[in-house]
Backbone as CSV, one residue per row, in Angstrom:
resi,resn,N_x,N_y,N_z,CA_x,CA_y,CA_z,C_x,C_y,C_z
1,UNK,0.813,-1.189,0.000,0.000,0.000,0.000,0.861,1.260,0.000
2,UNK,1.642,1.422,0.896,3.148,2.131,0.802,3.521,2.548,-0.677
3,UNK,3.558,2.062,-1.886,3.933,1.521,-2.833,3.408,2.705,-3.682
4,UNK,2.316,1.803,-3.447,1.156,2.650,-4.505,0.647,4.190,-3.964
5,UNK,1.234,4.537,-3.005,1.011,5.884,-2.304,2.068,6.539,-2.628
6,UNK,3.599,6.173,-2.914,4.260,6.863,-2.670,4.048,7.036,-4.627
7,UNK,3.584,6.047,-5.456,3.500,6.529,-6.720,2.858,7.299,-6.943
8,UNK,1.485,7.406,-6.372,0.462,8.247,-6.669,1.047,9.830,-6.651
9,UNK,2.788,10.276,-5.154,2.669,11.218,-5.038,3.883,11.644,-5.959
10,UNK,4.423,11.105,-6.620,5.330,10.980,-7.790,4.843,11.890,-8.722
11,UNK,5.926,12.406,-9.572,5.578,13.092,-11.010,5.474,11.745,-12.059
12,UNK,5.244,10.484,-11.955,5.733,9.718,-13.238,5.011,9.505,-13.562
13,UNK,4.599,9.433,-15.252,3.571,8.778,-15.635,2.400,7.830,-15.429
14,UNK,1.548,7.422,-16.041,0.519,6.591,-16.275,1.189,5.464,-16.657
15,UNK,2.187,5.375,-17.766,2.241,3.736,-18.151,3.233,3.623,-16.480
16,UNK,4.217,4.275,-16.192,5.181,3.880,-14.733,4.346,3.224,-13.684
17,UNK,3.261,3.934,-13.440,1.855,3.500,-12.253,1.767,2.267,-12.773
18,UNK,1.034,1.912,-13.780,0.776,0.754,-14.388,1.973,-0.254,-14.553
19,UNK,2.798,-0.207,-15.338,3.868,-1.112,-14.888,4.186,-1.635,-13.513
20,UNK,4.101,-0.538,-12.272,4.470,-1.242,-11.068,3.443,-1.689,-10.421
21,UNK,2.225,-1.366,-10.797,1.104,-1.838,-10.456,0.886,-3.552,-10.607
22,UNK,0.988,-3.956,-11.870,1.397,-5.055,-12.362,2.360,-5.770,-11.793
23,UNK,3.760,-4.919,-11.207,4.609,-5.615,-10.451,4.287,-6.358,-9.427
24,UNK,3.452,-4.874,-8.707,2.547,-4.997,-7.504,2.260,-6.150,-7.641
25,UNK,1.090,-6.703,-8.040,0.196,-7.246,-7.882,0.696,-8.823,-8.242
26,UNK,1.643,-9.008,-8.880,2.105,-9.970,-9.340,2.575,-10.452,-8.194
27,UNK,3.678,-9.708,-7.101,4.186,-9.689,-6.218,3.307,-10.158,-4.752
28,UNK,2.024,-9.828,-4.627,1.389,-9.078,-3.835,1.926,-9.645,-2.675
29,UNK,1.957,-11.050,-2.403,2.271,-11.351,-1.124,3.550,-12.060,-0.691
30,UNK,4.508,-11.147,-1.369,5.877,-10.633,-0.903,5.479,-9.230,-0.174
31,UNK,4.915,-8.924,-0.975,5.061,-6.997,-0.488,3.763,-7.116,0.686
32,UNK,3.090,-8.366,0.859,2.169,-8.238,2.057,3.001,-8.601,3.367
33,UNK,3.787,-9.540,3.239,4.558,-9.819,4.011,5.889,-9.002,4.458
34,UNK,5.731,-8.341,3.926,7.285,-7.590,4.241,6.765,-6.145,5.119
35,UNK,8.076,-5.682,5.509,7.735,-5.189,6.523,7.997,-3.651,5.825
36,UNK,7.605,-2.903,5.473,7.910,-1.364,4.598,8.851,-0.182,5.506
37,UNK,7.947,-0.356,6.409,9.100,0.652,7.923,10.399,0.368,7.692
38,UNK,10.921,-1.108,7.401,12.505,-1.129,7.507,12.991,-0.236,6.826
39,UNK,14.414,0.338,6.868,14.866,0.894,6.208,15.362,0.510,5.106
40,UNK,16.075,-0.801,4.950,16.614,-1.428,3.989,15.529,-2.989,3.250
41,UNK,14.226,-2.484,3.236,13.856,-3.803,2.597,13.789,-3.829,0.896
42,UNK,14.270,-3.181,0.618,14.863,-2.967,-0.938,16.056,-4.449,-1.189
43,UNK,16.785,-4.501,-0.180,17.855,-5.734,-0.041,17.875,-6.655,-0.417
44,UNK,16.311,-7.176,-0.543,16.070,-8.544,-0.768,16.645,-9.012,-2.325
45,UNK,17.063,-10.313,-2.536,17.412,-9.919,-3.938,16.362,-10.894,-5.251
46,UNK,15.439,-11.431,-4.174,14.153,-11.921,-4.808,13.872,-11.222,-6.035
47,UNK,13.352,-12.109,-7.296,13.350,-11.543,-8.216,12.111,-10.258,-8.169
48,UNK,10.942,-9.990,-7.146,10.096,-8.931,-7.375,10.404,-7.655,-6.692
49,UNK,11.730,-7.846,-5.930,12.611,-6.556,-5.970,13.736,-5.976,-6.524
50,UNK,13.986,-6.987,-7.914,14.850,-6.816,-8.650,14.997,-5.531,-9.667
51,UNK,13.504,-5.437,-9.839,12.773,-4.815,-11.106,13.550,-3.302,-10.829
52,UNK,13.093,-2.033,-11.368,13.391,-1.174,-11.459,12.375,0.084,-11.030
53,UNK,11.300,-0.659,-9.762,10.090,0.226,-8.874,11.007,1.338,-8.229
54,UNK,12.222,0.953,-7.421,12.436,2.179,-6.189,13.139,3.161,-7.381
55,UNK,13.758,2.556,-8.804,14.496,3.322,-9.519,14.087,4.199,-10.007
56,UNK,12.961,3.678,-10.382,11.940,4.585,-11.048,11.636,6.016,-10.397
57,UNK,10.960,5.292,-8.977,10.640,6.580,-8.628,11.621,7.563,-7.550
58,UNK,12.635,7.478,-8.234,13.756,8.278,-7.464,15.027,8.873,-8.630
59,UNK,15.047,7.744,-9.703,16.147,8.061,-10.662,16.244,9.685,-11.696
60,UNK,14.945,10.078,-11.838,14.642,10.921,-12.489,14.459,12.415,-11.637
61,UNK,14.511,12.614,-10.654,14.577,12.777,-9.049,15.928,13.767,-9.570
62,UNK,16.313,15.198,-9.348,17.725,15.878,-9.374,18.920,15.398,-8.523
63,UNK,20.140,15.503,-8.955,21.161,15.089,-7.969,21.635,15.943,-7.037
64,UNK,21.544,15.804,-5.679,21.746,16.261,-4.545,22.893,17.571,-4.910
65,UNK,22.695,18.631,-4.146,24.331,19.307,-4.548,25.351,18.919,-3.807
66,UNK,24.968,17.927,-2.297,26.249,17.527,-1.772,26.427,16.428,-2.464
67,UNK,25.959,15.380,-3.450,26.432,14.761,-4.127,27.090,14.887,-5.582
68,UNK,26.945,16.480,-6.275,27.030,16.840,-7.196,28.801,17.461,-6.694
69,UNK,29.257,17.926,-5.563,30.498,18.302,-4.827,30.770,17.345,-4.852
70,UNK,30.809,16.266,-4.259,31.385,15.011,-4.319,31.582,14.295,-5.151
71,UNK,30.850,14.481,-6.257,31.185,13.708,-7.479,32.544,14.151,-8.006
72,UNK,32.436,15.866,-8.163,33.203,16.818,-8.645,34.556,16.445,-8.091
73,UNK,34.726,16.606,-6.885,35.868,16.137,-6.050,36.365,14.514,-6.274
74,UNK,35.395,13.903,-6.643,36.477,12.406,-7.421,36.902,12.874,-8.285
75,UNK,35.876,13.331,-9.473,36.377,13.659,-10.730,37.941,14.309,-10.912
76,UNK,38.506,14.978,-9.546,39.574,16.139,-9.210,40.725,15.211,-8.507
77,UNK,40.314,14.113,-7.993,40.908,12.828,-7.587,41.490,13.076,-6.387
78,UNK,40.341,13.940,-5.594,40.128,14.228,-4.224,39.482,13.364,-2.847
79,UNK,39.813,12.163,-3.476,38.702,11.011,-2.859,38.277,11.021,-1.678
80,UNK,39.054,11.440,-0.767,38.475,11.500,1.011,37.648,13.055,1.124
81,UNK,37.833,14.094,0.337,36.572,15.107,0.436,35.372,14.868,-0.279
82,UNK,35.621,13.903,-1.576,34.223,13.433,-2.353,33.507,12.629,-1.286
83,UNK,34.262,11.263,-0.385,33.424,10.747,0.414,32.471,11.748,0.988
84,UNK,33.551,12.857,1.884,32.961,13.641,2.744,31.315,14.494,1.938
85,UNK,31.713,14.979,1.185,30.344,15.371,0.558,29.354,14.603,-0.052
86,UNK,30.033,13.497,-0.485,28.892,12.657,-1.072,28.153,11.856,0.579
87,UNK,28.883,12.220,1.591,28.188,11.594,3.142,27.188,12.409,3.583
88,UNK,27.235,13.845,3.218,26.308,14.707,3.329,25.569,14.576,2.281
89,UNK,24.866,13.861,1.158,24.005,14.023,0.057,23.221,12.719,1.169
90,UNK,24.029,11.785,0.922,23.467,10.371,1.864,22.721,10.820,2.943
91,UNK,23.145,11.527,3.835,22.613,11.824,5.375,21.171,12.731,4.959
92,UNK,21.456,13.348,4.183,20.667,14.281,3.760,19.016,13.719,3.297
93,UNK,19.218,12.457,2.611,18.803,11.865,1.734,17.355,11.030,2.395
94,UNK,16.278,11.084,2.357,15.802,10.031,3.071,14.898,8.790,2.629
95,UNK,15.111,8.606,1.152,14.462,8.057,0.384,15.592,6.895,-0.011
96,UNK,14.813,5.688,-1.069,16.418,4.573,-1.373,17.148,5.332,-2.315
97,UNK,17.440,6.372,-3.126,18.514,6.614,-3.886,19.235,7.082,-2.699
98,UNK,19.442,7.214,-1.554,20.776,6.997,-0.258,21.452,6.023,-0.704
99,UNK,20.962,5.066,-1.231,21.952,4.067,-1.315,22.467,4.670,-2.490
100,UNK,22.174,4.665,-3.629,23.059,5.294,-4.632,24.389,6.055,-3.888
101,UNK,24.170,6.924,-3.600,24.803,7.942,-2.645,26.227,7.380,-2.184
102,UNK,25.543,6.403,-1.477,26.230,5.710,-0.115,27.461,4.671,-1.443
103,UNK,27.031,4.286,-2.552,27.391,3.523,-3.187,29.015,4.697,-3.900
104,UNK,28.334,5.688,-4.433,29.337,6.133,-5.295,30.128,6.838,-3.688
105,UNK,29.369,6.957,-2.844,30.764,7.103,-1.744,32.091,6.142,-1.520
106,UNK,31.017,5.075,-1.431,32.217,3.800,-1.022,33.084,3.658,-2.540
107,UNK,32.689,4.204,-3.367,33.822,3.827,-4.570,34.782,5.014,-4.619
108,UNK,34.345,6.348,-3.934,35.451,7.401,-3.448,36.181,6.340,-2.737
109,UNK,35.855,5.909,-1.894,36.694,5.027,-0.451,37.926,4.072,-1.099
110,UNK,37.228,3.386,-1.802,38.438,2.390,-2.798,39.496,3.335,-3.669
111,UNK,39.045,3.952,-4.414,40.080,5.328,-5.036,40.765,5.183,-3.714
112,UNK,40.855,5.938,-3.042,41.162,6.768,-1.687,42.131,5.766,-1.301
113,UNK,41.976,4.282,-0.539,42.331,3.069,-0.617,43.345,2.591,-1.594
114,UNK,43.210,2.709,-2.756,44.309,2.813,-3.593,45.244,3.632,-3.860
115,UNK,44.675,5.003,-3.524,45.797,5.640,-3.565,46.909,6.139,-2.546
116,UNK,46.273,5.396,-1.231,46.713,5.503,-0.172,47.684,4.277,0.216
117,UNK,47.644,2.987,-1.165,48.046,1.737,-1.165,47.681,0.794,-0.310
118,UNK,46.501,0.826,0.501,45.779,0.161,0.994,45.177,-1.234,0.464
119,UNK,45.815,-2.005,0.167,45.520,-3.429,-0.831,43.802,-4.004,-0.220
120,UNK,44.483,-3.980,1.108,43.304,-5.013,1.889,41.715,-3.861,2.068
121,UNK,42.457,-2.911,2.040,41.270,-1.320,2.058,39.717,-1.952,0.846
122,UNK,40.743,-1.346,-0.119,40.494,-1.455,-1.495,39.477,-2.774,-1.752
123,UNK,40.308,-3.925,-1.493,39.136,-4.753,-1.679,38.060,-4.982,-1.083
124,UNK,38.404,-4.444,0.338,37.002,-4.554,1.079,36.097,-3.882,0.585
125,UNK,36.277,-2.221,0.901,35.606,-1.449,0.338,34.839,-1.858,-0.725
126,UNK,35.699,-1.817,-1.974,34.874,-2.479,-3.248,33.540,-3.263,-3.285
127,UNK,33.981,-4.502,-2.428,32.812,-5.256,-2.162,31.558,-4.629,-1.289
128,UNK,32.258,-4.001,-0.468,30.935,-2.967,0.076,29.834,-2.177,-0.991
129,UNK,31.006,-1.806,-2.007,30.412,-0.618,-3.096,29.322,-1.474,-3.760
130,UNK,29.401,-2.664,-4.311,28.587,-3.134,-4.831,27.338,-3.457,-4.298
131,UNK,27.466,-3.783,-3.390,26.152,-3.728,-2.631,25.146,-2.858,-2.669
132,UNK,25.937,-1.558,-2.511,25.018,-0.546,-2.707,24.927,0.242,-4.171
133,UNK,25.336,-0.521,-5.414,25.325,0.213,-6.834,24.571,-0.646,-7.521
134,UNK,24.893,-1.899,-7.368,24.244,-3.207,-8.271,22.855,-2.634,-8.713
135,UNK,22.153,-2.480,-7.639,20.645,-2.383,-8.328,20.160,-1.455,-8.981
136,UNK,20.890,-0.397,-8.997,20.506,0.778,-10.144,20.472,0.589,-11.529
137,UNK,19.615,1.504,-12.228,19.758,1.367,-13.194,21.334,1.596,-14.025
138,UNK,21.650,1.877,-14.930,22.598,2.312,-16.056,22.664,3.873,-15.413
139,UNK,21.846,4.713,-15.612,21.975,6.087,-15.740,20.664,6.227,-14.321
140,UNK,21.146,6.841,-13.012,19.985,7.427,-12.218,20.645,8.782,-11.663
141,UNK,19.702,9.507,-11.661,20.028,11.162,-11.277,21.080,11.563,-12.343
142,UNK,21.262,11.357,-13.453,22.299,11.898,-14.447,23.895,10.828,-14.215
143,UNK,23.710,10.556,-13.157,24.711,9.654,-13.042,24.941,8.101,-13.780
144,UNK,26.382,8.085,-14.541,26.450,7.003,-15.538,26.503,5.785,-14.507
145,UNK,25.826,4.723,-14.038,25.888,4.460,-12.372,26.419,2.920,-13.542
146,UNK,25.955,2.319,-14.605,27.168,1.433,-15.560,28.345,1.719,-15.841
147,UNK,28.914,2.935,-15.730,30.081,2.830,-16.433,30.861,2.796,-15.033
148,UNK,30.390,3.715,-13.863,30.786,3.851,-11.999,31.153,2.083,-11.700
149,UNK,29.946,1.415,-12.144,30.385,-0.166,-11.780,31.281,-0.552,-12.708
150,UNK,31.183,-0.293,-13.930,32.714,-0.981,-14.962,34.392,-0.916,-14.659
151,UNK,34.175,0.753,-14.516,35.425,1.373,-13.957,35.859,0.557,-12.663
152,UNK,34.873,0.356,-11.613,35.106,-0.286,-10.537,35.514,-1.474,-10.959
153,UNK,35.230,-2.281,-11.700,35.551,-3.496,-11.631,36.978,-3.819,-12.658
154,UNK,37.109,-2.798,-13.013,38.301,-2.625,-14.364,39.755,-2.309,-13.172
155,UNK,39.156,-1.637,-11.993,40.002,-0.838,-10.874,40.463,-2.413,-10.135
156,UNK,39.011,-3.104,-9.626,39.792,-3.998,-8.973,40.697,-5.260,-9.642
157,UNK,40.408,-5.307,-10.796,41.181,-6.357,-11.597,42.698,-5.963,-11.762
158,UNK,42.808,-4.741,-12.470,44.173,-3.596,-11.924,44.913,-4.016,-10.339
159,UNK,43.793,-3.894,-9.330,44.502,-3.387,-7.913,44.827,-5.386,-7.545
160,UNK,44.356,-6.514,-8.247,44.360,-7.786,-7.963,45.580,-8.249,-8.610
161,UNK,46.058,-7.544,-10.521,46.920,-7.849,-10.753,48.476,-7.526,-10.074
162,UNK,48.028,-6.370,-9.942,49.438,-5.624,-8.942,49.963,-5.520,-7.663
163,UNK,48.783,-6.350,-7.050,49.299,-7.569,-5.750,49.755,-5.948,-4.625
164,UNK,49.643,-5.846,-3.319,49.847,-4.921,-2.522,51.304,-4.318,-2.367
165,UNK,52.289,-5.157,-2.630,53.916,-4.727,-3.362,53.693,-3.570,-4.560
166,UNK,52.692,-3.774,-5.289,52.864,-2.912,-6.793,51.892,-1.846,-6.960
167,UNK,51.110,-1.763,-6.528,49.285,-0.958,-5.731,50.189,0.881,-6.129
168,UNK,51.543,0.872,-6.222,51.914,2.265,-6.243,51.885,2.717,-7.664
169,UNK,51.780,1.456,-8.497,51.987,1.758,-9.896,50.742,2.008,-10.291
170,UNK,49.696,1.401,-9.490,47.840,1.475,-9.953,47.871,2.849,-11.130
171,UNK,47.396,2.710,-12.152,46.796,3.705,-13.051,46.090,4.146,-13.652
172,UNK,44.552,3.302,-13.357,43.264,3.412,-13.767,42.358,3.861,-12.693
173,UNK,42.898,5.160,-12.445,41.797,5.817,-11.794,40.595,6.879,-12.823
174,UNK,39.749,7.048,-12.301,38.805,7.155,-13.183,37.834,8.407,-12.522
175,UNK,36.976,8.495,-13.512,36.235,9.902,-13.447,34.244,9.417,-13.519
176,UNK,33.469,9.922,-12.993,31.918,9.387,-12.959,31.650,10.267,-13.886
177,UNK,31.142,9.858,-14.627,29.720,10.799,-15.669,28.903,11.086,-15.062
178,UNK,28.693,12.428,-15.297,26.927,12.512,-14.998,26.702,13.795,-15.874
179,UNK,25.411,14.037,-15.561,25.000,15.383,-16.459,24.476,16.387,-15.327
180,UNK,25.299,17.128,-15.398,25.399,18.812,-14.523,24.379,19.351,-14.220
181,UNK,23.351,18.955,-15.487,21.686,19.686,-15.219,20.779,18.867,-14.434
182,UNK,21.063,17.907,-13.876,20.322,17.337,-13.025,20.114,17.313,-11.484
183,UNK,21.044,18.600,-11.669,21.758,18.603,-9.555,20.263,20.094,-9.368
184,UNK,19.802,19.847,-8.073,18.909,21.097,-7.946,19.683,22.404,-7.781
């Protein structure tokens, strides 16, 4: 019910309603059973929370300006002030694109981690990052959130070949896309 309230108060279309409606209903008693208050019941990785419902109604949504600083500041290969601002878009945030947020933070963290030569950092982190990027779409809030996971995974194959002895030579650090007009 949650669901269908928070669409109703959405700007998205008629076919979007309808599509998740259909999800809905297909779903129904997953989403009867679950508990909506949690904060994280997006987590599940059941295929009727796989779909692209929370994306929808958040992706199209402007990008935070403390996440639009923080982006900026990776892009500048400033990684421990991008965390810092992209922690204020997150905190800020009270809807699931936090996790987005929280996601392109933790991939500041691995940068940061690598460039700090942190071997064991790096991989942790990483695996953290995914957690919180996987389920996005390709592109949410202007952010290229496919190419954020490619790069990442292009980074840790890099930071795996060059073993924590060589982590100084790392040279695929990288930059996020997004589009500028989407920050409020």
């Amino acid at each position: 019910m949650r669901m269908i309230l928070a669409a109703s108060q959405t700007s998205i279309n008629n076919a979007a309603i309808e599509k998740r409606m259909t999800i809905y209903l297909r779903c129904q008693r997953d989403f009867i059973e679950r508990d909506f208050t949690t904060t994280n019941w997006w987590d599940d990785d059941s295929s009727c929370y796989t779909f692209d419902v929370l994306n929808s109604f958040d992706c199209n949504a402007p990008l935070h300006p403390a996440a639009r600083l923080g982006i900026d500041r990776f892009n500048d290969g400033k990684y421990w002030l991008a965390h810092e601002a992209l922690e204020d878009a997150w905190n800020a945030e009270t809807g699931p694109v936090r996790d987005l947020y929280r996601g392109i933070l933790q991939a500041a963290v691995v940068y940061h981690h690598i460039s700090q030569q942190n071997f064991r950092g790096a991989l942790k982190v990483y695996q953290r990052s995914q957690k919180w990027l996987k389920k996005w779409p390709d592109t949410c809030r202007g952010v290229d959130v496919a190419e954020l996971r490619s790069n990442l995974d292009m980074a840790l194959s890099e930071v795996k070949s060059l073993g924590s002895e060589n982590l100084a030579k790392f040279k695929s650090y990288s930059k996020i896309t997004y589009e500028k007009s989407t920050s409020l």
